[in-house]
C-alpha positions in Angstrom: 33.3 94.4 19.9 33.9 96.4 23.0 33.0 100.4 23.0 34.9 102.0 25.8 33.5 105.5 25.2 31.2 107.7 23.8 31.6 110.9 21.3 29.4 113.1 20.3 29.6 113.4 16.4 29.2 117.2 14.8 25.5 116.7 15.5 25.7 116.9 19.3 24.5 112.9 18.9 26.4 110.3 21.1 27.7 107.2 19.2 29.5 104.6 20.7 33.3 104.0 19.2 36.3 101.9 19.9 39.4 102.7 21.9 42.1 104.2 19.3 45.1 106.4 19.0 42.6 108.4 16.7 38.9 107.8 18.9 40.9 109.8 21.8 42.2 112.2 19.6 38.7 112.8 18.6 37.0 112.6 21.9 39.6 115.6 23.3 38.8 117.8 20.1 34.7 117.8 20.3 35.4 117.9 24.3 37.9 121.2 23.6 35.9 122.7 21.0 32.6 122.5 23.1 34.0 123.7 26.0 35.5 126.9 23.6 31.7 127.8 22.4 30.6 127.5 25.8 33.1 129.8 27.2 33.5 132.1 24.7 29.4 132.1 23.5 29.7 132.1 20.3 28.6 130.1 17.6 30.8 128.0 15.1 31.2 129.6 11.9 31.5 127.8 8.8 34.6 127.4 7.8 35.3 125.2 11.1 32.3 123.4 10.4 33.2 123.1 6.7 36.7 121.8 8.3 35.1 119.4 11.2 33.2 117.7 7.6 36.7 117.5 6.1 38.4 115.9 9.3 35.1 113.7 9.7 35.1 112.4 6.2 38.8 111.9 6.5 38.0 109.5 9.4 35.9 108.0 7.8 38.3 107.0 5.1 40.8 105.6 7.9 38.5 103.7 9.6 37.1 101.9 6.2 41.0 101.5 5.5 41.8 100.3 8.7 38.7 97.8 9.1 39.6 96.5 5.7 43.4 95.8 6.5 42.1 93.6 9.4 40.2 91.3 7.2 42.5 91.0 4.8 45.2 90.3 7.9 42.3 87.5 9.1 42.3 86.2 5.5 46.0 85.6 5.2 46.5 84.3 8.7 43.6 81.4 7.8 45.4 81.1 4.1 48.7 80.5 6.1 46.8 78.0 8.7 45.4 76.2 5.5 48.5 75.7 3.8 50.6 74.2 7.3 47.7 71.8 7.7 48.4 71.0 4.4 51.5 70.6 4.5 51.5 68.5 7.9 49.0 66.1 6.3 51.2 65.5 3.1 54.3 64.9 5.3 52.4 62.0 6.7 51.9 60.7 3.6 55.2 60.6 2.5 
């Protein structure tokens, strides 16, 4: 597993992450939004942290969906690799 970049999660703490559609979406928003408090000097106020926990949790859920689909995706192409071996060895037979 290669991490290209690092984002800071709503913590301020620095995790690596893998190169996605979504990661870079991600990485502009934190990089936006910090650069907003900085210039403007004021805190966040709840309801955008209450919505950064929404839009984190939400990742969450696409990432466990997404890391699932790949398994099942290595599963099938291994079933499928099974099944022409298979195949090739009974043709031999015959």
């Amino acid at each position: 597993m290669t991490f290209l970049f690092q984002i800071p999660d709503k913590h301020g703490e620095r995790e690596p992450v893998k190169s996605s559609v979504v990661n870079k979406f991600q990485q502009k928003y934190w990089k936006t939004k910090q650069t907003l408090i900085k210039v403007t000097g004021k805190q966040e106020d709840e309801h955008v942290v209450a919505s950064d926990a929404d839009l984190d949790a939400k990742l969450e859920v696409f990432h466990s969906v997404q890391r699932t689909c790949m398994e099942l995706l290595k599963v099938i192409e291994q079933y499928q690799r099974r099944i022409s071996r298979k195949k090739t060895a009974n043709s031999h037979i015959f």
